[in-house]
C-alpha positions as CSV (number, residue, x, y, z in Angstrom):
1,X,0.0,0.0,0.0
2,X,1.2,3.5,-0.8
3,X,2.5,5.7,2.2
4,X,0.5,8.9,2.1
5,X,4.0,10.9,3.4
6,X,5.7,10.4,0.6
7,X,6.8,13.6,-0.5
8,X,5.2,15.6,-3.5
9,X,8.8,15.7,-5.8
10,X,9.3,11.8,-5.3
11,X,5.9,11.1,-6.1
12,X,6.3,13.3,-9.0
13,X,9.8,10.9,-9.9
14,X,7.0,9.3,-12.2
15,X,7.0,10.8,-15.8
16,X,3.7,9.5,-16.4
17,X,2.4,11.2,-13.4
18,X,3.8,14.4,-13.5
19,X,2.8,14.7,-17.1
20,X,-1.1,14.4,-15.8
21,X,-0.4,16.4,-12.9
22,X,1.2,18.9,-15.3
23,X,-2.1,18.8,-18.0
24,X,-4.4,19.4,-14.8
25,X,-2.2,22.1,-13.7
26,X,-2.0,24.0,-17.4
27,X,-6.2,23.4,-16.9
28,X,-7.0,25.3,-14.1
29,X,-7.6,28.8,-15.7
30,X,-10.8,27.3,-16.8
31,X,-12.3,28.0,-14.3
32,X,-11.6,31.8,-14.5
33,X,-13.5,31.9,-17.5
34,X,-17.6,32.0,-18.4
35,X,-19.5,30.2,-17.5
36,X,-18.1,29.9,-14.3
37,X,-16.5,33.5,-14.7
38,X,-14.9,33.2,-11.1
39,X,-12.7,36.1,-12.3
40,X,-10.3,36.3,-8.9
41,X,-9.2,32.9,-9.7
42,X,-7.3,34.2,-12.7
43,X,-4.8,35.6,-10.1
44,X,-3.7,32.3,-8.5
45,X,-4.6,29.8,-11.3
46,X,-1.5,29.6,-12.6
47,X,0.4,29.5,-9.9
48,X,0.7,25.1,-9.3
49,X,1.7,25.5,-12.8
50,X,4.3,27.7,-12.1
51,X,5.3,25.6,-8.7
52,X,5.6,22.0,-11.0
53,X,8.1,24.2,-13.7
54,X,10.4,25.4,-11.5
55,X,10.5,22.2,-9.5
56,X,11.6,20.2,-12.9
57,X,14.9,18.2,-12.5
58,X,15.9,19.6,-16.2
59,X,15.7,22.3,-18.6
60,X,13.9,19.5,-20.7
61,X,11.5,18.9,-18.2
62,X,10.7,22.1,-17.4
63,X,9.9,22.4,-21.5
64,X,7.8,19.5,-21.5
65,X,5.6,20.7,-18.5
66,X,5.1,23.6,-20.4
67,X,3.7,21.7,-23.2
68,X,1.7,19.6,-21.2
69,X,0.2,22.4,-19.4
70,X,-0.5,24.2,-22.6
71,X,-2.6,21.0,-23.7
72,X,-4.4,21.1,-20.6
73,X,-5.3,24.5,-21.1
74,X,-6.1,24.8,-24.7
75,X,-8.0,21.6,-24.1
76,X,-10.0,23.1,-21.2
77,X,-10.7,26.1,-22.3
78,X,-11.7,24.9,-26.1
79,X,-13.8,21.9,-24.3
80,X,-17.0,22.5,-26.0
81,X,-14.8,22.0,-29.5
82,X,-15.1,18.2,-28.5
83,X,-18.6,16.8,-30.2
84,X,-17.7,18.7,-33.3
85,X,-14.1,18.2,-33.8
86,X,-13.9,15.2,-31.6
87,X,-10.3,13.7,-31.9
88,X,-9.0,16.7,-33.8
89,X,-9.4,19.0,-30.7
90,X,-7.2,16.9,-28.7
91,X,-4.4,17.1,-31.7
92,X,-4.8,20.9,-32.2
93,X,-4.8,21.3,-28.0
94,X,-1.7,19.1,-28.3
95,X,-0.1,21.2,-31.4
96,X,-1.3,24.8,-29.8
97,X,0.0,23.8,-25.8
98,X,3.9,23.0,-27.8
99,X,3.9,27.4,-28.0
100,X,4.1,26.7,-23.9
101,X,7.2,24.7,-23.9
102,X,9.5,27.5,-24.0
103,X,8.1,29.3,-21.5
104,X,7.7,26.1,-18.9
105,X,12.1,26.4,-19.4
106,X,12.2,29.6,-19.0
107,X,9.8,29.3,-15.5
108,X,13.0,27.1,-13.9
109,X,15.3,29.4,-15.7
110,X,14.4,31.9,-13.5
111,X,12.6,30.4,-10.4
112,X,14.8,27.0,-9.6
113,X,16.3,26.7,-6.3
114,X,16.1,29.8,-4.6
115,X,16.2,32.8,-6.9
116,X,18.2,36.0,-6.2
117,X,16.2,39.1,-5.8
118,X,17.4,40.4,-9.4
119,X,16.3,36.4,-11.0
120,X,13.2,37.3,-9.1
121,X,12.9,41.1,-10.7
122,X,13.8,39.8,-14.4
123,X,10.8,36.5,-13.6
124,X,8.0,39.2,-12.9
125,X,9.5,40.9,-16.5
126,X,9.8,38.0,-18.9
127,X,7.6,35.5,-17.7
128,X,4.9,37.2,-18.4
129,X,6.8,38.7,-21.8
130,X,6.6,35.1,-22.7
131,X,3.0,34.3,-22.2
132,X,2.1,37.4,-24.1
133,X,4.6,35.9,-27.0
134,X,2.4,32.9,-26.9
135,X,-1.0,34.8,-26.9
136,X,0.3,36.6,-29.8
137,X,1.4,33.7,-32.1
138,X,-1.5,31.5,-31.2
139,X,-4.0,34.5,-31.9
140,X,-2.8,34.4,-35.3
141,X,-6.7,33.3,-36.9
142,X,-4.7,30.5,-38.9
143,X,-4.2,29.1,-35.6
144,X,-7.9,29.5,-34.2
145,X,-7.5,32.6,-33.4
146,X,-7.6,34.9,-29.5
147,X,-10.0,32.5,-27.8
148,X,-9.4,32.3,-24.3
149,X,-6.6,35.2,-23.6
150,X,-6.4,34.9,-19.8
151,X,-7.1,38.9,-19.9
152,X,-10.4,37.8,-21.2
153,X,-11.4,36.4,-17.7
154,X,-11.5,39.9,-16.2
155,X,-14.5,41.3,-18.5
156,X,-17.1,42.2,-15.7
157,X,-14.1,43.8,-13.4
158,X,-14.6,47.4,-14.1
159,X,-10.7,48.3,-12.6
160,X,-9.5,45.6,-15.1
161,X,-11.8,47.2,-18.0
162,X,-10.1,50.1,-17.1
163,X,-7.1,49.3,-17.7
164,X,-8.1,47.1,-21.1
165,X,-8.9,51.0,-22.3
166,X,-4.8,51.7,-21.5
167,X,-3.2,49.0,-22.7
168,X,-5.9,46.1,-24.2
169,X,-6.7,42.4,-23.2
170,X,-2.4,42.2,-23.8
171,X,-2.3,44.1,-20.5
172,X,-4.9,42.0,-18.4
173,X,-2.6,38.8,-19.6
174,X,0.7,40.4,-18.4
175,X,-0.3,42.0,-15.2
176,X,-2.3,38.2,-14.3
177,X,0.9,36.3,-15.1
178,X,3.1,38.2,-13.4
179,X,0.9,38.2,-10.0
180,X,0.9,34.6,-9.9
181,X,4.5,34.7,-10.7
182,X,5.1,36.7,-7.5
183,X,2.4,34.8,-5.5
184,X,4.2,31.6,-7.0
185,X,7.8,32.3,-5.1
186,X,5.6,33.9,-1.9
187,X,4.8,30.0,-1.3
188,X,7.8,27.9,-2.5
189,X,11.0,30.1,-1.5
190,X,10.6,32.0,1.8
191,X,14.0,33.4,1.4
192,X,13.4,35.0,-2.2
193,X,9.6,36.6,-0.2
194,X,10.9,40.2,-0.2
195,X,11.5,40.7,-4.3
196,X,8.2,39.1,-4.8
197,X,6.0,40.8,-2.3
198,X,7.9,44.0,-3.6
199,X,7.1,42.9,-6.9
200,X,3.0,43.0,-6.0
201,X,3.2,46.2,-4.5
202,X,4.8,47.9,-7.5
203,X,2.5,45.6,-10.1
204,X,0.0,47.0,-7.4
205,X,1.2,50.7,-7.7
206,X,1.6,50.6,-11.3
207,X,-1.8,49.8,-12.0
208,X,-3.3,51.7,-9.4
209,X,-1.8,54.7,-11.4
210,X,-3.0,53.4,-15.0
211,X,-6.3,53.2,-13.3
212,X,-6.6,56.6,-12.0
213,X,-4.6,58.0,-15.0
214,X,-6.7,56.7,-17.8
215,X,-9.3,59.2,-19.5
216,X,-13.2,57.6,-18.8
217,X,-15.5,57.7,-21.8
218,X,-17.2,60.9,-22.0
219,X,-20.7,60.2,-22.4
220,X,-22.2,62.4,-25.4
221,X,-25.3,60.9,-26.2
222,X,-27.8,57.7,-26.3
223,X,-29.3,56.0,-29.2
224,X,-31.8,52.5,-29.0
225,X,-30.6,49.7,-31.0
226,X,-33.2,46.9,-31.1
227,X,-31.5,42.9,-30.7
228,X,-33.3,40.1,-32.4
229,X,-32.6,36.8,-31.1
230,X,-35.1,34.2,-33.0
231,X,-33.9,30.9,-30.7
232,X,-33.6,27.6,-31.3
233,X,-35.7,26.9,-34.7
234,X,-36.6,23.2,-35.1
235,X,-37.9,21.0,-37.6
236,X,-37.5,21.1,-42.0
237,X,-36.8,24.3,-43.9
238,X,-35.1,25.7,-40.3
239,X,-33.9,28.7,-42.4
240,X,-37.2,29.9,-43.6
241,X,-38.7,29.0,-40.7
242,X,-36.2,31.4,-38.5
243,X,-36.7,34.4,-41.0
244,X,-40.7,34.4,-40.3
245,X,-40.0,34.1,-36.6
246,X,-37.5,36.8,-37.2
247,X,-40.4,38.8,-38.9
248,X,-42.3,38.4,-36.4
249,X,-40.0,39.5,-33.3
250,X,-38.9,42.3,-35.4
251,X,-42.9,43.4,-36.0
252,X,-43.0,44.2,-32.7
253,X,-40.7,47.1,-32.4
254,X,-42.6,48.9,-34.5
255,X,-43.7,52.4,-32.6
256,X,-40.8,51.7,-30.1
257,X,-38.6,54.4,-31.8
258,X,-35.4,52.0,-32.7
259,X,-32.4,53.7,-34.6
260,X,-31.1,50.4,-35.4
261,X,-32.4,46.8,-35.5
262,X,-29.7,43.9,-35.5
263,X,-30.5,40.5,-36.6
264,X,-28.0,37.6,-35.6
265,X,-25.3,35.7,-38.0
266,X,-26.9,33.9,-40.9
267,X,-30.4,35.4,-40.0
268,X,-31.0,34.9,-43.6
269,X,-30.0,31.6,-46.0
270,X,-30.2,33.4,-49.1
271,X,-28.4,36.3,-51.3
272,X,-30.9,39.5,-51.0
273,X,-29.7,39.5,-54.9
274,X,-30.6,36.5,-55.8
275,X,-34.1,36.3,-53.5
276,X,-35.8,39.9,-54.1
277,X,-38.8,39.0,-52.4
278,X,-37.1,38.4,-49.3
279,X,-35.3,42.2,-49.6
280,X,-38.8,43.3,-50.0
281,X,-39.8,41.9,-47.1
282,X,-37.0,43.3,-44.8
283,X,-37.5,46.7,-47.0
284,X,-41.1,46.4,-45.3
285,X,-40.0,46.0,-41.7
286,X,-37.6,48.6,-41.8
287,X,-40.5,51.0,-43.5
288,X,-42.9,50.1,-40.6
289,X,-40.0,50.0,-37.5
290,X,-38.9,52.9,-38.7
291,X,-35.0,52.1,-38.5
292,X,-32.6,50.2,-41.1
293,X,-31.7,46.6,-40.7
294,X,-28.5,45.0,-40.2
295,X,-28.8,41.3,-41.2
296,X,-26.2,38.8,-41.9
297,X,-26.2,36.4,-45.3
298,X,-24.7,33.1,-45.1
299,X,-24.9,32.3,-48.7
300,X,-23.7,31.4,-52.5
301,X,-23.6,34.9,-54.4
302,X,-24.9,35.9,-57.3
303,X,-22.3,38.0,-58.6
304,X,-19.0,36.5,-57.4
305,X,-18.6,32.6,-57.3
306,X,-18.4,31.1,-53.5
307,X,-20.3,31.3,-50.2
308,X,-19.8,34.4,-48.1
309,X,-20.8,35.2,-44.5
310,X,-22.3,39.1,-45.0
311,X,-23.7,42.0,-42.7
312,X,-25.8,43.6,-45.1
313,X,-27.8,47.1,-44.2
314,X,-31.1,47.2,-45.5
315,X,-33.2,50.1,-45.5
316,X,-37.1,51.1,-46.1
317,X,-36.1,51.2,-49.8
318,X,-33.6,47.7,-49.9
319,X,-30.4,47.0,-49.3
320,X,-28.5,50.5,-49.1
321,X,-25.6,49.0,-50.7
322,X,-23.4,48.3,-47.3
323,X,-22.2,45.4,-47.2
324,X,-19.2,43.8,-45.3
325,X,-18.2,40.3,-46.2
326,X,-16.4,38.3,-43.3
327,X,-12.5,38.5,-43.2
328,X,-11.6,35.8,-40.4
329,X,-13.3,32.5,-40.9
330,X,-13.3,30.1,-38.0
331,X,-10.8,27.2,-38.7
332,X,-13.0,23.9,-39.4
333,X,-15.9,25.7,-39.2
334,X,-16.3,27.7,-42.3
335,X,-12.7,26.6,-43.9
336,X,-10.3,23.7,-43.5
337,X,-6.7,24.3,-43.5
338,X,-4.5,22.8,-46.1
339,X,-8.2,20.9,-47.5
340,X,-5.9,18.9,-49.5
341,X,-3.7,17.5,-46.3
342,X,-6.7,18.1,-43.4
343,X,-10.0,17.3,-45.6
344,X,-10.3,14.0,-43.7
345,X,-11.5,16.2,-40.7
346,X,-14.5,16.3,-42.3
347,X,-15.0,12.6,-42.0
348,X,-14.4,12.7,-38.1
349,X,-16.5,15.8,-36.8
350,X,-18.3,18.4,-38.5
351,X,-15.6,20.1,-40.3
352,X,-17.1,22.6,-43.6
353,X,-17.5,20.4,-46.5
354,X,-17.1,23.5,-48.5
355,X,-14.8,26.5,-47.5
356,X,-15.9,30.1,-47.3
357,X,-14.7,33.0,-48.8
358,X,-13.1,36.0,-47.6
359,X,-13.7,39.2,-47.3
360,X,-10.8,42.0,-48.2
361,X,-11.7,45.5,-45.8
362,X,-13.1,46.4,-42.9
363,X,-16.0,48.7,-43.0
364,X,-17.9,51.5,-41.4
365,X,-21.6,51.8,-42.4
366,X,-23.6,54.9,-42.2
367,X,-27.3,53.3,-40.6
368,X,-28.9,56.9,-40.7
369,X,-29.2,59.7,-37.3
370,X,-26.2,60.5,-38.3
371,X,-25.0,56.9,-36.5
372,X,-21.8,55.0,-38.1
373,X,-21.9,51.5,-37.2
374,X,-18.6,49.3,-37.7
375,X,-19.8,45.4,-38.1
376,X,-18.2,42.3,-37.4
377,X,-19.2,39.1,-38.1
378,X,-18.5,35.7,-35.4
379,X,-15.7,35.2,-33.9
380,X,-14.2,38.3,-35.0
381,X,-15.2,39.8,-31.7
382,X,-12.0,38.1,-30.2
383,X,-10.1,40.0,-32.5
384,X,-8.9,42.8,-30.5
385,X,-7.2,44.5,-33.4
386,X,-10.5,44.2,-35.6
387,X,-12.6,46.6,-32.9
388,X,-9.7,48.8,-32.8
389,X,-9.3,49.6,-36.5
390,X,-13.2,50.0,-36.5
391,X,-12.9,52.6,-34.1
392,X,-9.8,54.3,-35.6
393,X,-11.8,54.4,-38.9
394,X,-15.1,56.5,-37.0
395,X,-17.1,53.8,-35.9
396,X,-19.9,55.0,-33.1
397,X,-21.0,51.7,-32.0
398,X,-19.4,48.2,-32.9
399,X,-22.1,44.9,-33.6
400,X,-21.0,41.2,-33.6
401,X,-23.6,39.4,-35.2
402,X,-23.2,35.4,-33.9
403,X,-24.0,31.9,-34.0
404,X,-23.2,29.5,-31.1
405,X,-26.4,27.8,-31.1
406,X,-23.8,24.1,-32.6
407,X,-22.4,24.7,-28.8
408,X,-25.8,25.8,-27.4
409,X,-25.4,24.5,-24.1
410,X,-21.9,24.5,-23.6
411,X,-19.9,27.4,-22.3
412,X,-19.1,28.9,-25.3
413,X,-22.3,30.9,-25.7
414,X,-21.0,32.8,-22.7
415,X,-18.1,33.0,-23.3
416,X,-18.2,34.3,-26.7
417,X,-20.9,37.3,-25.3
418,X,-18.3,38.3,-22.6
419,X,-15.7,39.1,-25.3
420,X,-17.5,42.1,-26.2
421,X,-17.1,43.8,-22.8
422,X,-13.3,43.7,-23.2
423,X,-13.6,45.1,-26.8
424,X,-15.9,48.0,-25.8
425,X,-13.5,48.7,-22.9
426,X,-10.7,48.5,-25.1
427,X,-11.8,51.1,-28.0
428,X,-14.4,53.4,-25.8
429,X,-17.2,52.5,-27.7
430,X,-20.7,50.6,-26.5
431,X,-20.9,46.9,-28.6
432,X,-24.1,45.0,-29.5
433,X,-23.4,41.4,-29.5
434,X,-26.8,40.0,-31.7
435,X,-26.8,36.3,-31.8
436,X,-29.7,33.7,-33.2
437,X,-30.0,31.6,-30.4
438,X,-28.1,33.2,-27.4
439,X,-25.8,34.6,-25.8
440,X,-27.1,38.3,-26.7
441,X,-25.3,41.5,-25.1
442,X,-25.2,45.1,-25.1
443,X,-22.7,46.9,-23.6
444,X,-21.4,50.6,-23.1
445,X,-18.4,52.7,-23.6
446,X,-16.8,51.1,-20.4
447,X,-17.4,47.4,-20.9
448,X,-20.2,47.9,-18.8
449,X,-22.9,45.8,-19.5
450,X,-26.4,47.7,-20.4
451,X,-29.6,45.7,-20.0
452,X,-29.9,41.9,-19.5
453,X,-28.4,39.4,-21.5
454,X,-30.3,37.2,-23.4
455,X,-29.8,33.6,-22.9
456,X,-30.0,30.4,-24.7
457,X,-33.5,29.9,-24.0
458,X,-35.0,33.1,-25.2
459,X,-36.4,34.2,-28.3
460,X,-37.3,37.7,-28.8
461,X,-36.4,41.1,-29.7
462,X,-35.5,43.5,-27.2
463,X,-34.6,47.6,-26.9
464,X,-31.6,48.4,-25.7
465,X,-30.8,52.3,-24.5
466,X,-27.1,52.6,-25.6
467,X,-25.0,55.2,-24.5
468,X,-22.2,56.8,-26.9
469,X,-19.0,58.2,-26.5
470,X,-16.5,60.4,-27.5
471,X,-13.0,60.4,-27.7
472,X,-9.8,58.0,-28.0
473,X,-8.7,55.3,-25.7
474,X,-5.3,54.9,-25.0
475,X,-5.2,51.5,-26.6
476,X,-7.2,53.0,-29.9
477,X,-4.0,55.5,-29.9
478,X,-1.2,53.4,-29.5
479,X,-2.1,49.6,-30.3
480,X,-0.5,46.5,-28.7
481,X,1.8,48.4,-27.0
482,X,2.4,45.8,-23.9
483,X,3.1,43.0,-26.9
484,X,5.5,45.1,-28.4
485,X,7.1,45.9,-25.1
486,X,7.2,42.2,-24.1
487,X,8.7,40.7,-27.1
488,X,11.9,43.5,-26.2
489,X,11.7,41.9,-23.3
490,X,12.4,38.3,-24.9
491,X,14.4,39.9,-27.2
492,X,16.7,41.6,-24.7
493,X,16.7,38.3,-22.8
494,X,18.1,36.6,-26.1
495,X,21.0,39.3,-26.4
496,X,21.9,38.7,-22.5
497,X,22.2,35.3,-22.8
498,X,23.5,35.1,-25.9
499,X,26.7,37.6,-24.9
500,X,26.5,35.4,-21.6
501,X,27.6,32.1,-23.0
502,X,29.9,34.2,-25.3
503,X,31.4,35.3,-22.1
504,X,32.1,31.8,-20.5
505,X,33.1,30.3,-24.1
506,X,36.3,33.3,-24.5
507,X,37.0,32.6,-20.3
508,X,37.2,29.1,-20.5
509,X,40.9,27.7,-20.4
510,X,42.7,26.5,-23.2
511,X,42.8,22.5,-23.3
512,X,46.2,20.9,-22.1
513,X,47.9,20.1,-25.6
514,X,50.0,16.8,-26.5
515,X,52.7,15.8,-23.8
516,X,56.4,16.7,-25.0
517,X,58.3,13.8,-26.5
518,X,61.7,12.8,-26.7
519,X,64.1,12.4,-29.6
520,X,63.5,8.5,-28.9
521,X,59.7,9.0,-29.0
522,X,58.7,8.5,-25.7
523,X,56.6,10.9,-23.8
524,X,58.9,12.8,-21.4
525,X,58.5,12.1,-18.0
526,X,58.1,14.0,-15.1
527,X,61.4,14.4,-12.9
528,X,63.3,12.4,-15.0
C-alpha cells in the first residue's frame, strides 16, 4: 500500500504522473472563464503550474511541462470543440500547448532553487513577456485565433476594464501572469519573499496609477438599437422558418422608436440579390419600424462565385448597398486548413464540406441619425485588433452578429458574449453582441454591461438604451503596445544570454595540448 508521506517531488519521480499532474495544472484557468466567470481565480490559477516548472529536474523537463500544461489549457478552455471536432481538438490542443514549452524552461530558468532578488525582478519581466509571445502567435486566426486570452477572464471587473482601455486584453494577460508569478515564489522560496512581495506592491502601484490615469468615456449621447434573437428553430426548412420568426419578433418594435435593429449571423440563408422578395420583405419591416436593418447572409452569391458570410444594411427602400463580407473564418468551421492535407476532418467531426470565402476590408456603415456603425461578423469579436481599426476608422458603435447555437449549451455561448465587454473597454465604444440563439449582449463605452443578457433559451427582440462616446482610448492611440514591449523583453533576454555564454566560451581555459616527447619518441617524464 502507498505511504500517504511520501513527498510531493518523489511522487512526482514518475514521468507519467507528473505529465497528468502537469495537463491538470495547465487546466486550471478554466475556471476563470464563463461560464463559471470566477474572475479572482485568474490571479492564483496559474500559480501550481508555475510551482511543477520550477521544480523540474531539467531544462527538458521544465519544456515539456510547459507543453503539457499548454494542452491542458487549450483543451480546457476549447472543451466545448469536442462533439464537433472530436479527436482533432485533442491534436490541435496538443499542437497549440507546444507554443508553452519554451516558457515552462524559461519558469526554472528563473525560479529554480532559490532565486536571487534580481532572478526574481527579471521572472516578474519575462515570464509574463513570454505568455504574451504565446498569446500573440497563437491568436494568429490560422491558428484558431484569440479565444481564451487569460485577460479575457476579467470582462465584468470594471478596474480591469479600465485598464483594457490603457493597454488592451495584452495588458490584463501580463499584469495576471506576473501576480501569480510573485504569489508563485511567496509559497515555495521563503527566502526569495521580499522581491516578490515588492514585486506585487509595484505591479500594485503601477496599476493603481493606470487606473486613475486613464481618460473615462465621455458620455455624449444615447441611441436604441433593437437585438433580435429568434432561438432555437426546429424541424424542415429551419432557415425559412427562422426568418418568419425573425419577422415576427422584429414586427414588434414597430412604434418603439429603434435607430437600429440587428439580426443575428446567418439570419437569412439566401443572397438578398438573388431572393428579391425576401429584400422586399426586410425593406417592409424597416418601412414600418422605422429604422434600417443589419442582417447577416450566409450564402452562394450571385455575382461573385463562392459562399460568403455578410452583414448587409437594408433600408425602407432595400439594401443600401453596405455590405461587409467576413475577413476571419473560423478554422474547421467555415474553412479547413491545407483541404488537400486536413480534408479527412470532415469525416471525423463536423468540419465545412465547402470552405468560405473571404472578405478583403473592414468597413464603417452609415445606418442613418447621423450613426456610423462598424460590423463584425462571429468570432471576429475576439479580435482585438479588428474593434480597434473599427474605431480608428469613426465607428460609433461596434455589432458582432453570432451563431453559437452548434455549442448551445456548452460554455461557449458565454463566453463568446463576454468578449464584447473587453472590446468595448478597449476602444471606448458601446458593442451589440446580436446572436440567433443566445448569448445576446449590449454593452457601453466602459465594458459595462447595459440591460440583460439574453440567454439560450429566449427568443425575442428587445430595446436596448445605448449610451455613446466620444473620444480616444489609449489603446485606440497606441495599439499592442504591452506585446511590443514584451517581445523586447524576450528579445533583450536573447541578447543577454546570448553575450553570456559568449562570455564563459572566451574565459574558458585553453585545453592541455599533446605531452612533449623525446628524440626517442617516448613521452617525457616527469622528474626524469
Amino acid at each position: 500500500m502507498k505511504r500517504l508521506d511520501v513527498p510531493a517531488g518523489r511522487w512526482l519521480v514518475s514521468p507519467w504522473r507528473r505529465n497528468v499532474v502537469a495537463a491538470l495544472a495547465g487546466a486550471l484557468p478554466m475556471a476563470a472563464f464563463p461560464a463559471p466567470s470566477w474572475w479572482w481565480f485568474a490571479y492564483v490559477a496559474l500559480v501550481p503550474w508555475i510551482l511543477l516548472a520550477r521544480s523540474a529536474p531539467t531544462g527538458r523537463r521544465a519544456a515539456y511541462d510547459g507543453w503539457l500544461g499548454g494542452l491542458g489549457f487549450m483543451l480546457a478552455v476549447h472543451h466545448w470543440l469536442l462533439p464537433s471536432l472530436h479527436v482533432f481538438t485533442v491534436l490541435i490542443a496538443a499542437l497549440l500547448g507546444a507554443l508553452w514549452a519554451p516558457w515552462g524552461w524559461l519558469v526554472r530558468r528563473f525560479l529554480a532553487g532559490v532565486p536571487s532578488p534580481g532572478r526574481v525582478g527579471a521572472a516578474l519581466l519575462v515570464l509574463p513577456s513570454g505568455w504574451l509571445a504565446v498569446e500573440l502567435i497563437r491568436s494568429w486566426q490560422g491558428l484558431g485565433g484569440p479565444w481564451g486570452l487569460l485577460g479575457s477572464s476579467q470582462w465584468q471587473v470594471e478596474p480591469a476594464l479600465r485598464l483594457a482601455s490603457v493597454g488592451g486584453v495584452w495588458l490584463l494577460s501580463f499584469l495576471l501572469v506576473a501576480v501569480n508569478v510573485a504569489l508563485a515564489v511567496l509559497v515555495a522560496v521563503r527566502e526569495s519573499r521580499v522581491p516578490a512581495l515588492a514585486g506585487l506592491v509595484a505591479t500594485a502601484a503601477a496599476t493603481s496609477a493606470a487606473w486613475v490615469w486613464s481618460p473615462r468615456p465621455d458620455v455624449d449621447g444615447r441611441i436604441r438599437i433593437a437585438v433580435v434573437q429568434p432561438g432555437v428553430v426546429d424541424g424542415g426548412a429551419g432557415g425559412d422558418r427562422r426568418f418568419d420568426r425573425e419577422e415576427v419578433l422584429t414586427r414588434q418594435l414597430a412604434g418603439r422608436g429603434a435607430d437600429l435593429v440587428v439580426w443575428g449571423e446567418s439570419s437569412v440563408g439566401f443572397d438578398l440579390a438573388d431572393r428579391p422578395y425576401l429584400a422586399n420583405r426586410i425593406a417592409a419591416l424597416s418601412r414600418e419600424v422605422g429604422a434600417d436593418i443589419l442582417v447577416n447572409v450566409d450564402a452562394r452569391r450571385s455575382d461573385r462565385p463562392g459562399i460568403y458570410k455578410s452583414s448587409v444594411l437594408v433600408g425602407p427602400q432595400g439594401p443600401t448597398g453596405d455590405r461587409y463580407d467576413k475577413m476571419r473564418l473560423v478554422p474547421f468551421g467555415e474553412y479547413v486548413p491545407a483541404r488537400s492535407l486536413l480534408g479527412w476532418a470532415t469525416s471525423v467531426g463536423k468540419a465545412a464540406g465547402e470552405d468560405r470565402m473571404r472578405g478583403s476590408r473592414q468597413v464603417v456603415m452609415d445606418v442613418g441619425h447621423g450613426l456610423r456603425v462598424g460590423p463584425m461578423v462571429c468570432f471576429e469579436s475576439a479580435f482585438p485588433d479588428m474593434s480597434r481599426h473599427l474605431a480608428e476608422d469613426g465607428a460609433e458603435v461596434l455589432v458582432a452578429q453570432s451563431s453559437t447555437s452548434t455549442f448551445q449549451h456548452s460554455w461557449a455561448p458565454e463566453q463568446h458574449a463576454s468578449l464584447a465587454a473587453l472590446r468595448a473597454a478597449e476602444t471606448g465604444r458601446p458593442m451589440v453582441h446580436a446572436t440567433l440563439t443566445g448569448v445576446s449582449a449590449v454593452y457601453g463605452p466602459s465594458g459595462e454591461r447595459v440591460g440583460s443578457w439574453l440567454g439560450t433559451d429566449a427568443s425575442e427582440a428587445v430595446l436596448y438604451e445605448v449610451p455613446l462616446a466620444g473620444g480616444v482610448t489609449t489603446y485606440v492611440r497606441f495599439g499592442d503596445w504591452p506585446v511590443h514591449g514584451a517581445l523586447l523583453v524576450l528579445a533583450a533576454l536573447c541578447l543577454t544570454e546570448g553575450a553570456g555564454a559568449l562570455r564563459v566560451r572566451r574565459s574558458a581555459p585553453e585545453p592541455p595540448g599533446p605531452p612533449a616527447r623525446t628524440a626517442h619518441g617516448s613521452p617525457v617524464r616527469p622528474g626524469r
